[in-house]
N, CA, C and O of each residue as an XYZ file, in Angstrom:
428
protein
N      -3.322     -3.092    -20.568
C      -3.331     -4.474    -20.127
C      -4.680     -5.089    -20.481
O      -5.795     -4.724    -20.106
N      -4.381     -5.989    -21.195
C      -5.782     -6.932    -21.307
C      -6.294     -7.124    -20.272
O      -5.711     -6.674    -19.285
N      -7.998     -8.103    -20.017
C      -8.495     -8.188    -18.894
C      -8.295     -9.758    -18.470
O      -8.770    -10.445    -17.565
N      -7.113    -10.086    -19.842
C      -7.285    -11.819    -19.074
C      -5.766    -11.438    -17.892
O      -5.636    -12.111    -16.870
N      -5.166    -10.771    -18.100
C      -4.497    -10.432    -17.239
C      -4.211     -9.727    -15.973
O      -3.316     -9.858    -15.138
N      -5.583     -8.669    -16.107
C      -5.932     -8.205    -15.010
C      -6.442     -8.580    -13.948
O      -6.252     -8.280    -12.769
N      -7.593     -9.762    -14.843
C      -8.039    -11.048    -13.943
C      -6.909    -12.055    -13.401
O      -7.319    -12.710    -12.443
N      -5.723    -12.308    -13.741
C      -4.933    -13.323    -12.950
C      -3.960    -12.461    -12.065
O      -3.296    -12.878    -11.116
N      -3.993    -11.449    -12.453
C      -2.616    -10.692    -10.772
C      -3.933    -10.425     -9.941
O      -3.788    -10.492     -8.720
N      -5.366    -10.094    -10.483
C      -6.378    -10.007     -9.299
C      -6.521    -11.229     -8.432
O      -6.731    -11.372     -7.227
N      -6.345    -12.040     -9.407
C      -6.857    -13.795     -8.458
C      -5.738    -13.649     -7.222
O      -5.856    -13.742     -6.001
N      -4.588    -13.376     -8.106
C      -3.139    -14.101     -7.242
C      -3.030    -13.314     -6.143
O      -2.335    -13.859     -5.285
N      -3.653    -11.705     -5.669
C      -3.685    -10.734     -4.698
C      -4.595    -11.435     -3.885
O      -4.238    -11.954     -2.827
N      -6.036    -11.496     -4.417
C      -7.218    -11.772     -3.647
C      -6.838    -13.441     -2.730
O      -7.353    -13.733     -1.651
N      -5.965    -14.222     -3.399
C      -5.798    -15.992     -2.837
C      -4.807    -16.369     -2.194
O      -4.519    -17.512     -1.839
N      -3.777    -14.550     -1.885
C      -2.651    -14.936     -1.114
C      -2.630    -13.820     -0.064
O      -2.407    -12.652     -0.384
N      -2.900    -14.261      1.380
C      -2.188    -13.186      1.751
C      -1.104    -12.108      1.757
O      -1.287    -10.914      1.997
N       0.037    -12.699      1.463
C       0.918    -11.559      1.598
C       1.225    -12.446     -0.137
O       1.270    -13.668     -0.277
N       1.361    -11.623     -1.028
C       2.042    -12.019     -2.710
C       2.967    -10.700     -2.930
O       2.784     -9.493     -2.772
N       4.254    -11.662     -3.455
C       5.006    -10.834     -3.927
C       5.758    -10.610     -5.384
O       6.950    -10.892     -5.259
N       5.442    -10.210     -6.657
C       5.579    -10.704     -7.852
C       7.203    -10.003     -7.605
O       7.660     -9.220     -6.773
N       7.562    -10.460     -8.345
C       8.874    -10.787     -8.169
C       9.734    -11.270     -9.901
O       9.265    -11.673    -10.965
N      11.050    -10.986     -9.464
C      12.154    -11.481    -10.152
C      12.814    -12.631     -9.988
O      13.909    -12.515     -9.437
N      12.319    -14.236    -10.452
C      12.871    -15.121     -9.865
C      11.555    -15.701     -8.788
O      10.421    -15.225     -8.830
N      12.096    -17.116     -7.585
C      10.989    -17.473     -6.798
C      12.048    -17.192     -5.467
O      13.270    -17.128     -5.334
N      11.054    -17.085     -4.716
C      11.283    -17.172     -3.090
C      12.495    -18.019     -3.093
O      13.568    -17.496     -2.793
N      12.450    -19.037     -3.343
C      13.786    -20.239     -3.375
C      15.144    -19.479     -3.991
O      16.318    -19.470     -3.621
N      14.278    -18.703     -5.357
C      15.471    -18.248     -6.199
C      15.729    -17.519     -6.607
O      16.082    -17.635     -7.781
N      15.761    -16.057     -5.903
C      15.581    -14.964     -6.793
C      16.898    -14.392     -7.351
O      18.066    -14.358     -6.963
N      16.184    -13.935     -8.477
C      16.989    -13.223     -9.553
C      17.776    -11.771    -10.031
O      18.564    -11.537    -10.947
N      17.298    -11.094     -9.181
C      17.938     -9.795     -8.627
C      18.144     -9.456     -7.329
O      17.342    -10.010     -6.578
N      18.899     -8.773     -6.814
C      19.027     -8.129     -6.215
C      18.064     -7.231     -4.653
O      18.144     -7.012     -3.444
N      17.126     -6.987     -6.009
C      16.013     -6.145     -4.643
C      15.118     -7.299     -4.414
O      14.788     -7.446     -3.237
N      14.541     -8.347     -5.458
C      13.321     -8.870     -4.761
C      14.374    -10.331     -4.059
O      13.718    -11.310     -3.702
N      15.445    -10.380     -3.949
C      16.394    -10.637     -2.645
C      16.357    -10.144     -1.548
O      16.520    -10.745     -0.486
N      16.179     -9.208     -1.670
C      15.816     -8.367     -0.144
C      14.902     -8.682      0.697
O      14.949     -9.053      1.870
N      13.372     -8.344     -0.618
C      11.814     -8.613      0.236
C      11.967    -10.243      0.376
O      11.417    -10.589      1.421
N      12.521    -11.340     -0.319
C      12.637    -12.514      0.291
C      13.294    -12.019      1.742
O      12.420    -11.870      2.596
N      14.295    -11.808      2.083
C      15.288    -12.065      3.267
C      14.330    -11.300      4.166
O      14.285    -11.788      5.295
N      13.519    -10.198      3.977
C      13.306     -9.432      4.893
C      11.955    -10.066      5.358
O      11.825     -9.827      6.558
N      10.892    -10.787      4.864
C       9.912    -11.789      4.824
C      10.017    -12.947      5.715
O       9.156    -13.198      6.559
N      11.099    -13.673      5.525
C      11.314    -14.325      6.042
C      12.185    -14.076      7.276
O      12.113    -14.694      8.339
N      13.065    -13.018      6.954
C      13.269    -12.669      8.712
C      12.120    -13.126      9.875
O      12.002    -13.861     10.855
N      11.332    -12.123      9.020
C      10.041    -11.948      9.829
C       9.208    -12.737     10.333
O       8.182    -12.526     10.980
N      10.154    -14.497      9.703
C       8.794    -15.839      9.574
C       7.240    -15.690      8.760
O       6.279    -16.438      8.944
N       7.296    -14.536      7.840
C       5.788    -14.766      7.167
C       5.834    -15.611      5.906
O       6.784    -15.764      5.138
N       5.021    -15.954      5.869
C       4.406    -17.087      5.027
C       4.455    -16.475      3.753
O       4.953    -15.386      4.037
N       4.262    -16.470      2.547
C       4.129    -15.529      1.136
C       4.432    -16.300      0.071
O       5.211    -17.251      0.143
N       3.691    -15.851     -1.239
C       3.827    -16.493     -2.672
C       4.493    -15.778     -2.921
O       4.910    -14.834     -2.250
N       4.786    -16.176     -4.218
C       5.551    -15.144     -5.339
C       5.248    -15.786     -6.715
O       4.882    -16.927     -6.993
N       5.542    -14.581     -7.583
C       5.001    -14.828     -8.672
C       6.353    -14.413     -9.317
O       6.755    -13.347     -8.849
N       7.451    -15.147    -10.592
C       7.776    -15.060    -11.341
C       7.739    -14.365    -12.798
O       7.537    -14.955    -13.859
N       8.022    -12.729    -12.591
C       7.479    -12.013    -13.558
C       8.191    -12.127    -14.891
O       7.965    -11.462    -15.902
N       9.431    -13.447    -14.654
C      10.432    -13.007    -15.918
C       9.857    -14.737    -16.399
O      10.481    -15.215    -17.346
N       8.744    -15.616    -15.791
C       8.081    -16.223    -16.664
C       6.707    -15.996    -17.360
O       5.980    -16.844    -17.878
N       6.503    -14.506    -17.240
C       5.514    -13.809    -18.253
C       5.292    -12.786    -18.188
O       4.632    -12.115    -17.394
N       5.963    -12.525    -19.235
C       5.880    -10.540    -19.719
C       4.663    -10.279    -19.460
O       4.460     -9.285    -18.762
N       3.578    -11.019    -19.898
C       1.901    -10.056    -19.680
C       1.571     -8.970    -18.527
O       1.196     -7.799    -18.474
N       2.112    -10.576    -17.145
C       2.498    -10.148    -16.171
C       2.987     -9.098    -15.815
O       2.590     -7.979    -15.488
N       4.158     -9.757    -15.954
C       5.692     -8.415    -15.836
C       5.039     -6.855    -15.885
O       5.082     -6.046    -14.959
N       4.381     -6.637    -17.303
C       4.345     -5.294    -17.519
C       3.305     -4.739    -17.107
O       3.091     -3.527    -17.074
N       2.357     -5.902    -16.651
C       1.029     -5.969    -16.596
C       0.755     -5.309    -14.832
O       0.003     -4.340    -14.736
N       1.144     -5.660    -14.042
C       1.701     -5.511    -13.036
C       2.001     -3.938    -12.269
O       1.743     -3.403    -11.191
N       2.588     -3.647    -13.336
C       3.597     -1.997    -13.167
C       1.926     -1.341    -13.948
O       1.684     -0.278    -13.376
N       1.283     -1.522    -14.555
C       0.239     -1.052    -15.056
C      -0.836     -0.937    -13.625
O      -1.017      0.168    -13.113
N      -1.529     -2.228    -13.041
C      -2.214     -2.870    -12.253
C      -1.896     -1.594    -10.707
O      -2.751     -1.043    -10.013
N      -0.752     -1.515    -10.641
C      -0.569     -0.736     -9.261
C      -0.246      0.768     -9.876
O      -0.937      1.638     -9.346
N       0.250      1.025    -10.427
C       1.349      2.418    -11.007
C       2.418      2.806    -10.652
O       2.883      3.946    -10.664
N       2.971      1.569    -10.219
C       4.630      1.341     -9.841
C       5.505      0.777    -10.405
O       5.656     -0.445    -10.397
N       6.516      1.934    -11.229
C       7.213      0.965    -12.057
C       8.366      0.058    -12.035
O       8.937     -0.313    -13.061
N       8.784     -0.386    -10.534
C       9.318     -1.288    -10.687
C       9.137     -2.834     -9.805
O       8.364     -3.128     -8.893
N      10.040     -3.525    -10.402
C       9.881     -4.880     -9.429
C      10.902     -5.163     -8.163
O      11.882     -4.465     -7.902
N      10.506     -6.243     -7.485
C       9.275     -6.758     -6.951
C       8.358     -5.102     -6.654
O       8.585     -3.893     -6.676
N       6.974     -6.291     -6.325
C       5.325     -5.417     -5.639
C       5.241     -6.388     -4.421
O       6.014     -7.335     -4.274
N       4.576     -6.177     -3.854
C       4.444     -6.579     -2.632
C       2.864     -6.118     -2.533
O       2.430     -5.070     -3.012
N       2.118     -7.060     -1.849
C       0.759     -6.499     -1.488
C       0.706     -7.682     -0.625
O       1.112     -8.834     -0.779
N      -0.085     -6.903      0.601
C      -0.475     -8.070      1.670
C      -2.273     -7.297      1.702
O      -2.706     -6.156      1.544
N      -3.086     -9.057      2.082
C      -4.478     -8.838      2.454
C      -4.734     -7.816      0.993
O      -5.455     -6.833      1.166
N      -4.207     -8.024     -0.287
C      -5.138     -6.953     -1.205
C      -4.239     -5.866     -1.281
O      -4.512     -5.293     -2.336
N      -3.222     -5.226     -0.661
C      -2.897     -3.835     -0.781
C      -1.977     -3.568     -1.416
O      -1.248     -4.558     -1.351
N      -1.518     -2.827     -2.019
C      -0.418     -2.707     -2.736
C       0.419     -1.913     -1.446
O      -0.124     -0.972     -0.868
N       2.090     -2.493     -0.975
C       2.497     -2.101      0.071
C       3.738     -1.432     -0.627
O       4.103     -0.342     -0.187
N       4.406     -1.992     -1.670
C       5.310     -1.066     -2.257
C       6.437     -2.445     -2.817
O       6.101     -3.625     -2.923
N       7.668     -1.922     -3.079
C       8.967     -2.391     -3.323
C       9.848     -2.383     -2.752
O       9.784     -1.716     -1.720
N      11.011     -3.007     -3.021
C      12.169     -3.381     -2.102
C      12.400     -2.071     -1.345
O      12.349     -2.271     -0.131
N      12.626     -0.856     -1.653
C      13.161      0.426     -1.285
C      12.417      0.807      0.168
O      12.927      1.221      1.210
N      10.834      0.473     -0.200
C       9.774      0.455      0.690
C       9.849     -0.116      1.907
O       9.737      0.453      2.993
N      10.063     -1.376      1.673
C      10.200     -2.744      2.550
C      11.179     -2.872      3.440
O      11.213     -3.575      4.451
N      12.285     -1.861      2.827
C      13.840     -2.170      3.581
C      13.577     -0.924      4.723
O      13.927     -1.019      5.899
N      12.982      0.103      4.211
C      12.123      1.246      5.412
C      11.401      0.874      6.562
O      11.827      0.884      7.717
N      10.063      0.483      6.097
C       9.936     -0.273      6.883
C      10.223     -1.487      7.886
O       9.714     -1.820      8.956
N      10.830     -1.796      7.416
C      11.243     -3.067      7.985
C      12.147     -2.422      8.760
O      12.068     -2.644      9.969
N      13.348     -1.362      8.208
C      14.253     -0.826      9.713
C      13.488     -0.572     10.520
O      13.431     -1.346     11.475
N      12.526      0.670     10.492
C      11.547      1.459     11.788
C      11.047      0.292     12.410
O      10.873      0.459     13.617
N      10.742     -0.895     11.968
C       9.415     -1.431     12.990
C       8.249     -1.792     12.361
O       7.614     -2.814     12.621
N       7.815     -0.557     11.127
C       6.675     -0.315     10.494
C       6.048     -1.956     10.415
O       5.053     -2.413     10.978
N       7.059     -2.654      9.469
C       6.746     -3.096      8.384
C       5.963     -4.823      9.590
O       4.993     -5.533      9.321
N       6.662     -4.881     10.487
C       6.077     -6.263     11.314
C       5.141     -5.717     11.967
O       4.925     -6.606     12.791
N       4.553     -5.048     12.161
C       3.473     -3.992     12.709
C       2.106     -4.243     11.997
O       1.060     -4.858     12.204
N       2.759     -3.313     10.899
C       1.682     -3.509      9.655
C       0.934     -5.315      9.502
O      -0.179     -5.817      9.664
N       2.439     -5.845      9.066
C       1.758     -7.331      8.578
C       0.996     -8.100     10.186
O       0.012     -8.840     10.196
N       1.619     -7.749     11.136
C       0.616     -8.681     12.216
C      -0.510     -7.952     12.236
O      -1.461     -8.728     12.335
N      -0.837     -6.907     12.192
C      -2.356     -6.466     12.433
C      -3.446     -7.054     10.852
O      -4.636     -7.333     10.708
N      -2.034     -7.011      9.774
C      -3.090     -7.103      8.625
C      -3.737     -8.917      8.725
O      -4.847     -9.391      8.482
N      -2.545     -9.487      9.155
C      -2.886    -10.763      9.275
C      -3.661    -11.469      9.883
O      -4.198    -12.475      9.419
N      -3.867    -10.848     11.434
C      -4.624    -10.949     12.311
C      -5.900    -10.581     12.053
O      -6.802    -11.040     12.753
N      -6.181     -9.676     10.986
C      -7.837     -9.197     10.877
C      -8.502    -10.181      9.830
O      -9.696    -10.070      9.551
């Protein structure tokens, strides 16, 4: 991955609390799983960007490089890389996952 790209998924982590690059937008997504982390997000009432990875490959691939996860959506709240839909739908049954985000949010 180039570094002009490393520099813009860094900006978009560091300027959003909770960012979720994604397939499609929050309004509209385009598969399946990053359908999920929308529904399951907003269950939750949290606030979150998203980033449209199928309007730039740099991104897109850039991304799966950036964390070492190869698929989409990513999810990172406060900076972290928290995982993918598979992740999210775990958490989110146990409890984990509204746990996690109020303490991260709160600090």
């Amino acid at each position: 991955m180039d570094s002009n790209a490393r520099s813009r998924i860094e900006s978009l982590i560091e300027t959003n609390q909770i960012m979720v690059f994604m397939k499609g937008t929050k309004l509209m997504p385009q598969c399946g799983f990053s359908n999920n982390v929308v529904q399951i997000l907003n269950s939750l009432g949290m606030s979150f960007e998203t980033f449209d990875v199928l309007s730039d490959m740099e991104i897109r691939e850039g991304i799966k490089e950036f964390s070492n996860w190869p698929t989409i959506p990513q999810v990172y709240v406060k900076g972290e890389f928290i995982g993918g839909s598979d992740i999210l739908i775990e958490m989110y049954n146990s409890g984990e996952l509204k746990e996690k985000l109020e303490i991260a949010l709160a600090s």
